[in-house]
C-alpha positions as CSV (number, residue, x, y, z in Angstrom):
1,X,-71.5,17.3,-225.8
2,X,-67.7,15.9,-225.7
3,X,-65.2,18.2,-225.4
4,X,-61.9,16.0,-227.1
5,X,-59.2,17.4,-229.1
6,X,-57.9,13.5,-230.8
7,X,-60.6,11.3,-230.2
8,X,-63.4,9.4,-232.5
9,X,-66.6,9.1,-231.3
10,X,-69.0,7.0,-233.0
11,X,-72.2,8.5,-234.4
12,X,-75.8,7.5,-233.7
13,X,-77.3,6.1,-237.0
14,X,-81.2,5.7,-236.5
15,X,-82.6,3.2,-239.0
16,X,-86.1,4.2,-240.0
17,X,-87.5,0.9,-241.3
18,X,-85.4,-1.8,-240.0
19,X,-86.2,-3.6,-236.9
20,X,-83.3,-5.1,-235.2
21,X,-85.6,-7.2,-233.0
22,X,-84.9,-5.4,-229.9
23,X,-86.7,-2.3,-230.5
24,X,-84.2,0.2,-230.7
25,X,-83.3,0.9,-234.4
26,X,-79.8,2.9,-233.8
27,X,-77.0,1.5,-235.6
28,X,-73.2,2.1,-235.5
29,X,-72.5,1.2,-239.6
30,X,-74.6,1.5,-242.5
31,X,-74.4,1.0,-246.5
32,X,-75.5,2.6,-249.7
33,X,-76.1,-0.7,-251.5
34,X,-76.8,-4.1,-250.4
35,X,-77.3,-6.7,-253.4
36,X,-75.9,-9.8,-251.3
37,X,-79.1,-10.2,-248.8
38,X,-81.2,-12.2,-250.5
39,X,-78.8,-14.4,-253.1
40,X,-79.3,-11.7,-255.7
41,X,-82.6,-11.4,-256.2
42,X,-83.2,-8.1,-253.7
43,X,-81.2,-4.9,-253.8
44,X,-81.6,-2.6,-250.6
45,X,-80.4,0.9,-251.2
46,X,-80.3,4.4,-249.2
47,X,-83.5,5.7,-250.4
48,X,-83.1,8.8,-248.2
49,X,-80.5,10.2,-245.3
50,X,-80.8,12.6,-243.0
51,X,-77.8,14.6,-241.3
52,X,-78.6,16.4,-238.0
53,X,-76.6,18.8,-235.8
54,X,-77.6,20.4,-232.7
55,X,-75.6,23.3,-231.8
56,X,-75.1,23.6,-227.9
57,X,-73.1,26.6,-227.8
58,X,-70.6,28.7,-229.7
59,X,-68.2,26.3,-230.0
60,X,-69.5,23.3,-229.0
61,X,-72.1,21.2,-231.0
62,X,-74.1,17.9,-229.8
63,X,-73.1,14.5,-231.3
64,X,-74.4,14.7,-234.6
65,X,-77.5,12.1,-235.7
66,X,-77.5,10.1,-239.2
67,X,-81.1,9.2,-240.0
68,X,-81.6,6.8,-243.0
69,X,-84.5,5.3,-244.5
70,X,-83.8,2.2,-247.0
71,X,-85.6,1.3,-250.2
72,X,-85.8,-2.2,-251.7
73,X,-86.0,-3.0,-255.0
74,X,-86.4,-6.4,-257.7
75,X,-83.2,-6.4,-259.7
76,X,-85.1,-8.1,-262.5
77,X,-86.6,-4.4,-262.2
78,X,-83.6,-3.1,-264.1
79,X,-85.9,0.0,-265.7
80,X,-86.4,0.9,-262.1
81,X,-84.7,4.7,-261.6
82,X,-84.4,4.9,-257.7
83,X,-84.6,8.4,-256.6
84,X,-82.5,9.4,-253.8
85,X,-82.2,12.2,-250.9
86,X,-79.8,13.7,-248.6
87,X,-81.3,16.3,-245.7
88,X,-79.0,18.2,-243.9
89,X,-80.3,20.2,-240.8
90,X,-78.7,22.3,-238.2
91,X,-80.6,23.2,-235.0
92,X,-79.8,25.4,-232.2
93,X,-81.4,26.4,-228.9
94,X,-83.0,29.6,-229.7
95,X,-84.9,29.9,-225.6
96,X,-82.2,32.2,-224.5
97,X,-82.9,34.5,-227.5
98,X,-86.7,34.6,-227.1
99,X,-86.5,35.2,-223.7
100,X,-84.2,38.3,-224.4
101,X,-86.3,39.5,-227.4
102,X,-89.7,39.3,-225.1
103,X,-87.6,41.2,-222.1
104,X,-86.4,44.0,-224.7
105,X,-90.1,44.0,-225.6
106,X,-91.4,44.8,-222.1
107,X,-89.2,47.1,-221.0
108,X,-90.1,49.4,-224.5
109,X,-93.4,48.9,-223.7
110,X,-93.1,50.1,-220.3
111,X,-90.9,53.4,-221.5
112,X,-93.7,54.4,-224.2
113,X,-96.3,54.3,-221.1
114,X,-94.7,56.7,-218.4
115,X,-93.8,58.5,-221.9
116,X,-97.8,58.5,-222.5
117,X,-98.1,59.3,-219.1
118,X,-96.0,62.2,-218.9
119,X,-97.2,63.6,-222.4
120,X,-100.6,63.6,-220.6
121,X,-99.8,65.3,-217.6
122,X,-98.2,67.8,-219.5
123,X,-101.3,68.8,-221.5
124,X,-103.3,68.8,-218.5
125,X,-101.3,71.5,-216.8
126,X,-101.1,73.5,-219.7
C-alpha cells in the first residue's frame, strides 16, 4: 500500500491477450479503439475490462489492478455489433474475521458443555 497525500502513482494494467515479447503482459497506458495498426484494415477494441481493488485495511487500499482483454475486428465487417464489458471487484482480507467467528464458535461450544454438564449433575443428585 502507499500511504501519499499529493502523489500519482501509476496503475498496473495486465493485458490478457497481448504478448509484449518479454513475457510479462503489464502495461502502463491502454486504449478503447485502435484503427491505425494495420493501415485500416484491423480495428482492435476493449472487448472486456476488469477493475480490481484490494482493501488492506480501513483506510488504506492496495494499488488498484486494470485487467483488459482486446477484441479484433475486420472493418469491412461493418454489420459487426461488438459487445462490450466492464467488471468491477472489490476484495478484502476476510482471515482476521474467520478466525474470530471460529474462536466465538469454540468458546459457545465449550459454555453449552459444562452447561450440559452441570444440568446432569444436577439431575443425578436429585
Amino acid at each position: 500500500f502507499i500511504s501519499s497525500q499529493s502523489k500519482y502513482y501509476p496503475l498496473p494494467i495486465y493485458v490478457n491477450n497481448i504478448d509484449n515479447n518479454d513475457g510479462v503482459n503489464l502495461v502502463r497506458r491502454f486504449f478503447i479503439s485502435d484503427n491505425f495498426a494495420s493501415n485500416n484494415q484491423v480495428l482492435m477494441y476493449l472487448e472486456s475490462a476488469t477493475f480490481k481493488v484490494t482493501v488492506h485495511s480501513e483506510t488504506k487500499i492496495y494499488p488498484p489492478l486494470i485487467q483488459i482483454k482486446y477484441g479484433i475486428s475486420k472493418i469491412s465487417d461493418s454489420s459487426k455489433i461488438a459487445s462490450i464489458s466492464f467488471t468491477g471487484s472489490y476484495l478484502t482480507d476476510l482471515s482476521n474475521f474467520q478466525t474470530s467467528v471460529i474462536i466465538l464458535f469454540v468458546i459457545t461450544l465449550i459454555l453449552i458443555i459444562c452447561q450440559w454438564i452441570y444440568n446432569v449433575y444436577r439431575y443425578q443428585k436429585t
